[in-house]
N, C-alpha and C positions, 0 to 999 in steps of 0.2 A: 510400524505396525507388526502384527504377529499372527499365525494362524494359531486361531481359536480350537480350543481342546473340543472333544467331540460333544460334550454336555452341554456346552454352549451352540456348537457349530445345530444342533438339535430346533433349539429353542430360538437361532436366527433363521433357520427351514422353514420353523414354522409361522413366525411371523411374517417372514416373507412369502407365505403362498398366499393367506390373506390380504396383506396391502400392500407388497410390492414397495416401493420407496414411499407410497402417501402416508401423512403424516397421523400419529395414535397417541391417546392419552396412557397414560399407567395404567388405568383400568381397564381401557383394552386388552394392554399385555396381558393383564392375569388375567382374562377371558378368555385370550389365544391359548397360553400356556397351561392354565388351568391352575394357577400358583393362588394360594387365598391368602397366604404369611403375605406383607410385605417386606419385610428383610429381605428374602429370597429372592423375590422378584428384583426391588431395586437395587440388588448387587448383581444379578443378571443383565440386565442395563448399563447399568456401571461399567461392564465387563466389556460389555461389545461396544459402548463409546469406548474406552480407553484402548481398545486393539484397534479403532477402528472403522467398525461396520457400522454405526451409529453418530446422528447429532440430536443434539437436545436445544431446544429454544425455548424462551418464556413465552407464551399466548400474549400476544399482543393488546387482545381483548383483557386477558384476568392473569397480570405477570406472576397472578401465584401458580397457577398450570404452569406443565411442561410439556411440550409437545417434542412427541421423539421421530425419526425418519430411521431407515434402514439405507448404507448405503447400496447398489444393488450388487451382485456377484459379479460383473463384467468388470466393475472399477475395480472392486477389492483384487481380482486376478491380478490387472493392471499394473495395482501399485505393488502388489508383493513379486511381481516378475523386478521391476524397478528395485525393489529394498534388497532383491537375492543379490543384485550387481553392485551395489554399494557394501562397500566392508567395514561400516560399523552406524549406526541409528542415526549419529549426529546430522543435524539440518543441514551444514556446506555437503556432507558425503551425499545425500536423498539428495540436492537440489543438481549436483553432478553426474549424478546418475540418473535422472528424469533427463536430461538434455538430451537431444534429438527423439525422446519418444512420448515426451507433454510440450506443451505449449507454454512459454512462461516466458516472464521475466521479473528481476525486483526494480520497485522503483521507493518514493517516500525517503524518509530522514537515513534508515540503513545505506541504502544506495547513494544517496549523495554525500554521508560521511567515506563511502569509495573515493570520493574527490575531493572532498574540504581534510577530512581527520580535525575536525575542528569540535564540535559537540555531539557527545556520543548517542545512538540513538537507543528511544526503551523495545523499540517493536520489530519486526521485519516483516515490509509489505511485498507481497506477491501476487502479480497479475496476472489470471487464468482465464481461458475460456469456460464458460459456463456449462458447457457439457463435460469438461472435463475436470473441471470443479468438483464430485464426490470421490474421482481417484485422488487429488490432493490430500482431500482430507481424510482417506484410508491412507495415504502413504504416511501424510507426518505425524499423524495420532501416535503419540508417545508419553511417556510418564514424563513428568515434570515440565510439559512444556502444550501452553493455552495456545488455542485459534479462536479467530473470530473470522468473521465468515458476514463480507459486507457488511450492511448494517446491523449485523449482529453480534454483541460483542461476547468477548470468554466469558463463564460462570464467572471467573477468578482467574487473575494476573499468578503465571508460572512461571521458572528459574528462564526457560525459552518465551515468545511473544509472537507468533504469526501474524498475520491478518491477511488474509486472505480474502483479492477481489477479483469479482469476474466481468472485468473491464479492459479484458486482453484488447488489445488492437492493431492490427495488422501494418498501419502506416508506422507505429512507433519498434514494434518490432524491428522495424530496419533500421531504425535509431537505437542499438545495442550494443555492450563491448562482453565480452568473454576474457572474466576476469577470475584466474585459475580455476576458471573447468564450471563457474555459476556465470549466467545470464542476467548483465542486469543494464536497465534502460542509461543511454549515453548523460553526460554533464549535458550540453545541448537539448534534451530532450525533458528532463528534469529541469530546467531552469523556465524552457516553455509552455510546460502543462502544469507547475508550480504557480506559476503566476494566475492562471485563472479556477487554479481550482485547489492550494492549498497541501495540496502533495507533491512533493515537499513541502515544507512550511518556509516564510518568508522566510526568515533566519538562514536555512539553509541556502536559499536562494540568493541570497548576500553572498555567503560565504561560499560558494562555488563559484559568483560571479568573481571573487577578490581573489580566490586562490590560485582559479584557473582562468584567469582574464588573457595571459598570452596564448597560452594552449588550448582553447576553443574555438573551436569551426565556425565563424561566427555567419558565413555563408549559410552553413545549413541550421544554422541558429534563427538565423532571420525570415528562412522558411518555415521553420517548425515554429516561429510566433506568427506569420503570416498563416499560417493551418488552424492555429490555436487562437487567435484572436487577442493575443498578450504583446503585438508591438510596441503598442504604444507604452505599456507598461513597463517594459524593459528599458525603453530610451528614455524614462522619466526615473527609476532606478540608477543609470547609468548616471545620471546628474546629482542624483542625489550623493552617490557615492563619491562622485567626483569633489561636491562640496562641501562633503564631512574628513575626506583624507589632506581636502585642502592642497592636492595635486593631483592632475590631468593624469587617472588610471586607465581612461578612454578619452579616445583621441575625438574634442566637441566637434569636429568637422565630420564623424563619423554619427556623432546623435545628433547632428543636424541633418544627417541623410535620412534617421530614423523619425525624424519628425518630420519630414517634407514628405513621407510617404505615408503618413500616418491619419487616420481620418480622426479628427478634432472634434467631427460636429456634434454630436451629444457628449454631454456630461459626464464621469462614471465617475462609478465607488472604485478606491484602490486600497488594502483588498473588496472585493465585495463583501463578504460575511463579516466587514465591519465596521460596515456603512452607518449602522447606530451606535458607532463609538465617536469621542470627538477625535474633530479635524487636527492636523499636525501643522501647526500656524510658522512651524519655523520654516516649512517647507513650503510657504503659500507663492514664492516665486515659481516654483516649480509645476504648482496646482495650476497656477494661472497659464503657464506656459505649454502646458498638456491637456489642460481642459480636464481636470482629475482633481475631487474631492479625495486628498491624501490623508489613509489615516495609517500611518506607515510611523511608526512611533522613534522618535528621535534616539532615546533610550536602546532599541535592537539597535540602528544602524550603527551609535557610535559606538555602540560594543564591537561590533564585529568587525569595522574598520579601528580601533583600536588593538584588537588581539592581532588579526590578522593581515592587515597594512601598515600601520603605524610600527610593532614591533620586528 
């Protein structure tokens, strides 16, 4: 982020005494502004998203509208106190220098390539609190480089990739390593909130299980699927992996610990979001053995135990 030359710092004065962060059409702004060109205007826009002080979204209603926000002056202070401590734009410098005065950590395919280095990732997700959610997005607002903003994603994919969610949480927070001077959620932690919710993506989820199978805390592993609801997923994982490497990577007396504590009685989808794809028939001892409609595609796993155990 940058501070805004004073023509502009102007014309975000004045929108913000009228709507404060609620959200304006264009035609608002040249209302406030008193601007009738459009060119003028939507390069004034243009100017205070790209410093910054601004988000734009499609109307949900009519994705031909754009609906803009102002972010408000507390956060902008915020992050530009944060960007004066960092010595140069780049995202590792901004995310080292938010440490101890935002809330954060990364998690998602970035984070878990921290532990596999197996497939690289396109994005880098970052977990905020929601009030502190509009200083992120004054801090990294930068040229060449998209945010998306929960379910909201970039205009258009940039040489950078954010994605920014505001699903900070306090128990996983304690689940984090401090890796040169960026915050990001533990392998343990990534492997159990992957499993039910797809961040990380299975793939990754493999391959942090294969990479880092001795060097995991499997202790607090098995609490953090016990929080997340993903045990039984993991000890049906764990089999499977066992019987595509075709050798005991986990010791079966240990996923027989995880099956005897495992509650069986209903059904599930594994993943859920692809419960309407077909079942993985190779893996129907497994299904039968966990109580788990597997659609866990034969295809990822023998890739990954290919690359990453077999060689």
């Amino acid at each position: 982020m940058k501070w805004i030359p004073p023509w502009l710092a102007k014309a975000y004065a004045r929108i913000y005494v009228e709507k404060k962060t609620e959200a304006f059409e264009f035609s608002e702004a040249a209302r406030i502004l008193g601007i009738k060109d459009e060119r003028p205007l939507a390069k004034t826009l243009a100017k205070l998203r790209s410093f910054g002080y601004l988000t734009v979204r499609r109307d949900p209603v009519d994705p031909r509208r754009k609906l803009f926000r102002l972010i408000d002056p507390e956060s902008v202070i915020t992050a530009m106190a944060i960007q004066s401590r960092a010595k140069t734009a780049d995202l590792p410098e901004k995310l080292r220098s938010a440490f101890g005065f935002l809330n954060y950590y990364l998690d998602g395919a970035y984070t878990a390539y921290q532990y596999h280095r197996y497939s690289a990732p396109g994005s880098v997700d970052v977990s905020v609190t929601s009030d502190q959610l509009p200083a992120w997005i004054a801090l990294l607002s930068e040229k060449g480089l998209a945010i998306s903003i929960d379910e909201i994603p970039a205009e258009k994919p940039a040489i950078v990739n954010i994605h920014l969610y505001s699903d900070f949480e306090e128990k996983l927070s304690e689940n984090t390593r401090v890796i040169d001077g960026i915050r990001y959620l533990s392998p343990e932690a990534l492997v159990a909130t992957g499993l039910v919710r797809d961040r990380p993506s299975l793939e990754d989820v493999l391959a942090i299980l294969a990479v880092q199978r001795i060097k995991l805390d499997w202790t607090s592993l098995l609490a953090l699927c016990d929080a997340y609801n993903s045990t039984r997923y993991l000890g049906c994982l764990l089999d499977i992996l066992n019987f595509e490497s075709g050798k005991p990577l986990f010791q079966p007396s240990f996923i027989n610990r995880i099956l005897k504590k495992s509650n069986l009685e209903a059904k599930l989808d594994f993943p859920s979001r692809s419960k309407n794809e077909p079942i993985e028939e190779r893996y129907s001892a497994f299904s039968l053995k966990w109580n788990i409609r597997l659609h866990v595609s034969h295809a990822v796993v023998s890739k990954v135990v290919t690359d990453l155990v077999r060689t």
